[in-house]
C-alpha positions, -999 to +999 in steps of 0.1 A: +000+000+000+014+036-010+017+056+027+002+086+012-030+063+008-031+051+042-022+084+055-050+103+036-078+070+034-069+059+078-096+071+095-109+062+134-134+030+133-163+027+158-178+001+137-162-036+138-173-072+128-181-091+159-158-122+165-135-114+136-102-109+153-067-099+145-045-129+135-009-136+154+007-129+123-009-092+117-007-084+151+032-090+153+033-069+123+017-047+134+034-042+169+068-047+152+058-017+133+045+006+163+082+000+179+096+013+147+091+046+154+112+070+162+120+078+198+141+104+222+179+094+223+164+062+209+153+048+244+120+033+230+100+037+263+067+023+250+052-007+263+022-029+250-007-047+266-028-062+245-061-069+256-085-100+235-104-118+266-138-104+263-143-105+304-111-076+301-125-058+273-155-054+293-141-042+321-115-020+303-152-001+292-163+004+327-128+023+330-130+044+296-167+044+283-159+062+252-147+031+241-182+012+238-173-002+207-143-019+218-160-056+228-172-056+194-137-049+180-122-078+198-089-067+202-075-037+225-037-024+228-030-001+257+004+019+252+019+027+279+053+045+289+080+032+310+088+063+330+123+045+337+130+044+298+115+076+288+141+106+278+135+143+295+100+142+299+096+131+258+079+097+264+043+107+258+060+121+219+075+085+215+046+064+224+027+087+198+048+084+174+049+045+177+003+046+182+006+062+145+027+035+134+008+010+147-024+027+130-017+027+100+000-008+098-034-019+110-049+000+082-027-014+057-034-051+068-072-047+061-080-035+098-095-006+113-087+015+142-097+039+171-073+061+191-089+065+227-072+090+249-068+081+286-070+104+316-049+106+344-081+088+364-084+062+336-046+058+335-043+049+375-074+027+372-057+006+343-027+003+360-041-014+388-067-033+370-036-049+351-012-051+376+015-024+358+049-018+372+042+019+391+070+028+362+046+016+337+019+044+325-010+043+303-012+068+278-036+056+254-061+028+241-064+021+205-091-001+196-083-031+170-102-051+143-123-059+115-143-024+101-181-030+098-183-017+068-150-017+050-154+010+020-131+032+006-129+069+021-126+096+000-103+126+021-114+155+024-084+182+021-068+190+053-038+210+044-042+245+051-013+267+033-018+292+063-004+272+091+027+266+072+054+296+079+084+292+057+116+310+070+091+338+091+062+341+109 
């Protein structure tokens, strides 16, 4: 797939086929790709539970409700940072970095996606709920599997020549 494609077509899923999940083999891809990405002095503080027991994924919703869909989905990755890893404070830029990776990987293997901020409440209640390492903080939740309705999406144009400032303000 052409990365201008996925980068333009990706868009967040709320939609997924119950009971279709993400194979062994796409989800090492897609990890290996997440932890790809670029990081601060090339510490690579992210860390990655995944989440496929539906019991968990239930209660995971309890803990971040905007996340309804994510039983359906079948699959949830919660990337965290290892505060003992992480360089000057950069360790929330890293694990974002590697959550786009791992996007639109997904997106190129046929999945869909859902990038679900967590809060510092959420992020405590995870922790304990999955017995994290107190150096071990949840930073986000994206949401994994098989769109609903898997059609092609036509971008809208996003760029905007007016936030760009070449050589001045």
């Amino acid at each position: 797939m052409n990365i201008e494609n996925a980068i333009l077509q990706r868009r967040s899923i709320r939609q997924y086929e119950k009971g279709a999940h993400v194979s062994q083999d796409d989800l090492h891809r897609i990890l290996r790709s997440a932890m790809y990405a670029p990081s601060a002095m090339n510490r690579q503080p992210w860390e990655f539970y995944v989440a496929t027991e539906e019991s968990l994924l239930q209660t995971i919703q309890t803990i971040h409700p905007h996340c309804a869909f994510l039983t359906d989905a079948g699959t949830g990755i919660i990337v965290c940072i290892d505060t003992e890893k992480e360089y000057a404070g950069m360790g929330i830029i890293d694990v974002s970095l590697a959550s786009q990776n791992l996007m639109l990987e997904a997106y190129a293997l046929g999945y869909g996606t859902c990038y679900c901020g967590i809060s510092e409440e959420q992020s405590v209640a995870l922790q304990q709920l999955l017995s994290m390492p107190k150096t071990i903080k949840p930073s986000g939740l994206i949401v994994l599997g098989k769109p609903l309705n898997a059609t092609e999406h036509t971008p809208s144009e996003r760029f905007n020549p007016n936030a760009v400032h070449l050589n001045k303000w």
